[in-house]
Wavefront OBJ file of the C-alpha trace (Angstrom):
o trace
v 0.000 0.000 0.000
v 2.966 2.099 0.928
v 4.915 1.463 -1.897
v 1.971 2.320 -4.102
v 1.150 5.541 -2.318
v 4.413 6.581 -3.324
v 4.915 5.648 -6.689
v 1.504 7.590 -7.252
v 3.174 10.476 -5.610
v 6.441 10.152 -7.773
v 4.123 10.186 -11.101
v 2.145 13.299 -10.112
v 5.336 15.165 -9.219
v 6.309 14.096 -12.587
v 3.107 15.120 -14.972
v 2.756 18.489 -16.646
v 0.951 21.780 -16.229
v -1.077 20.003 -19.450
v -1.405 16.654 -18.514
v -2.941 17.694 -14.947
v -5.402 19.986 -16.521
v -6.319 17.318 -19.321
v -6.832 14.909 -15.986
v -8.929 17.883 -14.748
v -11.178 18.279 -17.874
v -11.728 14.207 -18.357
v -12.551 14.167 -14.588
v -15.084 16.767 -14.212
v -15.479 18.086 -17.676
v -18.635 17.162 -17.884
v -20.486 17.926 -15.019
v -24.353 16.431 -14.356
v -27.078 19.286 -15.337
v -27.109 22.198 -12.682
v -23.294 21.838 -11.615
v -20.239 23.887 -12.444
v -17.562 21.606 -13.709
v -13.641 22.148 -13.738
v -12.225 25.290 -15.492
v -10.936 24.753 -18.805
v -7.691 25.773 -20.176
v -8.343 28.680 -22.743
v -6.461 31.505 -23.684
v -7.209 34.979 -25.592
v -6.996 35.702 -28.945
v -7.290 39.123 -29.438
v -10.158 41.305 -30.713
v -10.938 39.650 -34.335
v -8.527 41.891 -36.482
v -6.241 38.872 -36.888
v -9.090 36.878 -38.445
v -9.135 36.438 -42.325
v -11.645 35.439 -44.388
v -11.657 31.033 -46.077
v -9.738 31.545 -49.439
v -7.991 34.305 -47.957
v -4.027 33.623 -46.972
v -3.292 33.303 -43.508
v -0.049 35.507 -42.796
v 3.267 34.075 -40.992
v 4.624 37.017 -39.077
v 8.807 37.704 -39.692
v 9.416 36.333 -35.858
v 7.397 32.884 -35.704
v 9.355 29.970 -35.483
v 6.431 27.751 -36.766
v 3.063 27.758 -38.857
v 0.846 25.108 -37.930
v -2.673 24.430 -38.538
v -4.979 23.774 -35.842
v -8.453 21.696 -36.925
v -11.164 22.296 -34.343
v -14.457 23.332 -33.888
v -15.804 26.696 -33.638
v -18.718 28.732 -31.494
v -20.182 31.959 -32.532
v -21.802 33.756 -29.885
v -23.676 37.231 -29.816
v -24.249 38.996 -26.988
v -27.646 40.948 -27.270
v -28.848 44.441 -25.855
v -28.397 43.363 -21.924
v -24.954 41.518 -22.706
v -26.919 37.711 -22.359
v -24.655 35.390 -25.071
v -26.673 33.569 -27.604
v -25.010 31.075 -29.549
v -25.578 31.402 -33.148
v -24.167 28.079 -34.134
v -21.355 26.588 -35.644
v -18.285 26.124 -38.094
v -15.011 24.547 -39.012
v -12.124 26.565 -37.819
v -8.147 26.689 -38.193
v -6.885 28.307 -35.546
v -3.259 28.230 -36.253
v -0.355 28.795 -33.944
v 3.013 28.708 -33.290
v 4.229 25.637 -32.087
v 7.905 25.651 -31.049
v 7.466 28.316 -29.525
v 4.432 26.780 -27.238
v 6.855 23.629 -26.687
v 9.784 26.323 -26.076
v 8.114 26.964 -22.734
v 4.554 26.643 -21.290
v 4.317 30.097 -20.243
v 4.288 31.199 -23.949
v 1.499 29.654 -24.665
v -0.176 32.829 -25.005
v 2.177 34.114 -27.722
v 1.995 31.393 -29.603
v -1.962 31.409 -30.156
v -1.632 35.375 -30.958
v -1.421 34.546 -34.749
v -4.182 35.303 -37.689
v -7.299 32.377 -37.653
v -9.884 31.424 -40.049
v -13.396 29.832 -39.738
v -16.404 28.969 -42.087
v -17.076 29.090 -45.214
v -20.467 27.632 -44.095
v -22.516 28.118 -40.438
v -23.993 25.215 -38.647
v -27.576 25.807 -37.186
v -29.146 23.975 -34.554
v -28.403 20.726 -33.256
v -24.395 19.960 -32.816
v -23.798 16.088 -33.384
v -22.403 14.774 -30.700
v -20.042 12.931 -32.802
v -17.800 14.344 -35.932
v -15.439 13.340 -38.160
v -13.216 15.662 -40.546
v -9.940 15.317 -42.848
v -6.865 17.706 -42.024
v -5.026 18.214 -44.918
v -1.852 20.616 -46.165
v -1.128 20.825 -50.222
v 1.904 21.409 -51.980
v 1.874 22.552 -55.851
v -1.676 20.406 -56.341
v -0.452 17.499 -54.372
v -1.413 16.274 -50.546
v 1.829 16.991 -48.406
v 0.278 15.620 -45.703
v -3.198 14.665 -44.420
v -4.653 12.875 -41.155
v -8.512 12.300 -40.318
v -9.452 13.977 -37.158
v -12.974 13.485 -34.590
v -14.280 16.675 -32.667
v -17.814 16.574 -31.094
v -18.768 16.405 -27.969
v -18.400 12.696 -27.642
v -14.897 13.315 -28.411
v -14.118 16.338 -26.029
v -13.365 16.516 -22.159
v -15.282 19.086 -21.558
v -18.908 19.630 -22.318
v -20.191 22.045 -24.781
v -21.982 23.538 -21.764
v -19.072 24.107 -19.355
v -16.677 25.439 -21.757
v -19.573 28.076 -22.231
v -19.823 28.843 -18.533
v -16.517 29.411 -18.099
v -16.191 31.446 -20.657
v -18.944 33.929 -20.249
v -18.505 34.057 -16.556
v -16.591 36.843 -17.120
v -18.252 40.410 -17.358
v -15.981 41.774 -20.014
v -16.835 38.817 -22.247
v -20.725 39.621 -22.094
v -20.258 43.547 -23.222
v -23.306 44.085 -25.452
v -23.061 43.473 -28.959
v -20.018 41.940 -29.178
v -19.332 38.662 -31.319
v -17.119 35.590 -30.066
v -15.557 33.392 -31.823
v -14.244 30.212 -29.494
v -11.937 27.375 -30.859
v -12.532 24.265 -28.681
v -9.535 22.161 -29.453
v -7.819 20.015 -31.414
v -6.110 17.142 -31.344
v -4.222 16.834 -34.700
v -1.577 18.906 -36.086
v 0.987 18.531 -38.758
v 3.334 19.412 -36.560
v 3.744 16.278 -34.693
v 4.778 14.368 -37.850
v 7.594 17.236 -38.682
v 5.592 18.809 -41.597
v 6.839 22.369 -42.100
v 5.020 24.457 -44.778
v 6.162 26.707 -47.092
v 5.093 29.719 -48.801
v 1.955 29.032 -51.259
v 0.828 25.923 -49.039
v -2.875 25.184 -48.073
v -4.269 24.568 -45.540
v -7.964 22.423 -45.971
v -10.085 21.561 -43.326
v -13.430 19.654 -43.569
v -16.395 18.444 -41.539
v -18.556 16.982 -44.434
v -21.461 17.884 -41.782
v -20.430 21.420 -42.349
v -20.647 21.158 -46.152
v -17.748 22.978 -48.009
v -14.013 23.042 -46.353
v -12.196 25.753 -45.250
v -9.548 26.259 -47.095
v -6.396 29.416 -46.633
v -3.024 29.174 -48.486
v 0.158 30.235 -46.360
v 2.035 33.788 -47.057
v 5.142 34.541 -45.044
v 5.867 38.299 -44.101
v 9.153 39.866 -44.065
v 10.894 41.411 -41.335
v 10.231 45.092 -43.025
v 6.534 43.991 -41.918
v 7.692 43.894 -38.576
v 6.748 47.040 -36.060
v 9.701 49.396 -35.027
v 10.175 50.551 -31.729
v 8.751 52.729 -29.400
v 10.014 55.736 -29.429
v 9.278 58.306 -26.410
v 6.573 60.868 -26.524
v 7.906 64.343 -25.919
v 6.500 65.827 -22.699
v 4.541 68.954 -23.261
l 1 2 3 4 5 6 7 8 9 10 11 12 13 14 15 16 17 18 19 20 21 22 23 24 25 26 27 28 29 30 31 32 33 34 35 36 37 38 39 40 41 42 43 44 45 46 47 48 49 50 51 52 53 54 55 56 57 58 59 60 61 62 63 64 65 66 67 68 69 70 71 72 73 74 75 76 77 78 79 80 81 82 83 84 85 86 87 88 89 90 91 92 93 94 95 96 97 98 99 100 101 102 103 104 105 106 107 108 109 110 111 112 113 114 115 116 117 118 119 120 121 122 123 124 125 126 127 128 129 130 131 132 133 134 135 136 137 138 139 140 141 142 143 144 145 146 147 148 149 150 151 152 153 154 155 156 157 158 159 160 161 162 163 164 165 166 167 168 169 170 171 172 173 174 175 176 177 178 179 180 181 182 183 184 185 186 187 188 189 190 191 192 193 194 195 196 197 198 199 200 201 202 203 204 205 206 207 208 209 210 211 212 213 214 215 216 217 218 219 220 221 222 223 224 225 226 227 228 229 230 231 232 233 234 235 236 237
């Protein structure tokens, strides 16, 4: 009994930041109607300008060290007149990020997520099925570089649908009236983890045949003359 005690105490001194809120989310992700389950992880964004349109190219800035799709499902929420969110419904997002640098250290998670997104083309209405599958897939010239399926759905989440909600608009700058949110819940396949590395001209195509038509963004690298100079400091008048 001992010697189990502390071999359970060896492996949780030994799990990540990550795994231990994974644990969290596939513990009490899903809480029973009327209960407030475990936070989710979830970081910020930004306020929309770094969204671009399907068909549209999704920019690498001069100082990333990667460009990696991210396949997940998306929420859009409105917030009407007294700043209650209704959800409007649904679509297939690539939420892109950065992810050396997220590996580089946990802490930069944050950075690495602050990098332009995409959603639709098309809006799901209604009923979510609780189950989905959808094909990740990155082009080269008219050929597949690479391409893996991928499941999202509630079946296939740790957290409910529900909670992620709660936790997110349980926040009063979140429910400001007439503002629009766009959350990504997730994903669980990336290109990344198989050493794909795109170049400029790439695709990226994501689709949910639920959805209807993918969403689809080639890949356009910036240059560092792109890049923002310096602060200078304001003269004092």
């Amino acid at each position: 009994m001992h010697a189990a005690a502390q071999a359970q105490r060896e492996d949780d001194a030994n799990v990540t930041d990550s795994m231990r809120m994974f644990r969290m989310g596939l513990e009490g992700g899903k809480p029973a109607a009327g209960q407030v389950g475990a936070q989710p992880e979830w970081f910020y964004k930004g306020d929309g300008s770094i969204v671009v349109a399907p068909e549209t190219a999704i920019s690498v800035p001069a100082f990333a060290e990667d460009a990696g799709e991210e396949p997940e499902l998306v929420g859009l929420y409105l917030n009407d007149a007294n700043g209650q969110p209704h959800r409007i419904g649904y679509a297939v997002g690539n939420e892109f990020s950065d992810h050396i640098t997220e590996r580089a250290n946990y802490l930069w998670l944050a950075h690495s997520k602050l990098r332009a997104c995409s959603y639709g083309p098309e809006l799901l209405i209604g009923e979510l099925p609780q189950h989905l599958e959808g094909t990740s897939r990155i082009t080269r010239e008219g050929q597949t570089l690479w391409e893996k399926p991928f499941l999202t759905g509630e079946a296939n989440m740790a957290h409910s649908l529900a909670n992620l909600e709660h936790h997110h608009f349980k926040y009063a700058q979140f429910r400001a009236p007439g503002d629009l949110h766009v959350h990504f819940f997730g994903t669980a396949t990336l290109s990344f983890a198989d050493q794909i590395k795109v170049q400029e001209g790439d695709r990226f195509e994501i689709e949910l045949p639920a959805f209807g038509r993918a969403l689809r963004n080639p890949v356009a690298f910036e240059s560092h003359d792109n890049q923002a100079e310096q602060p200078s400091a304001m003269a004092v008048l």
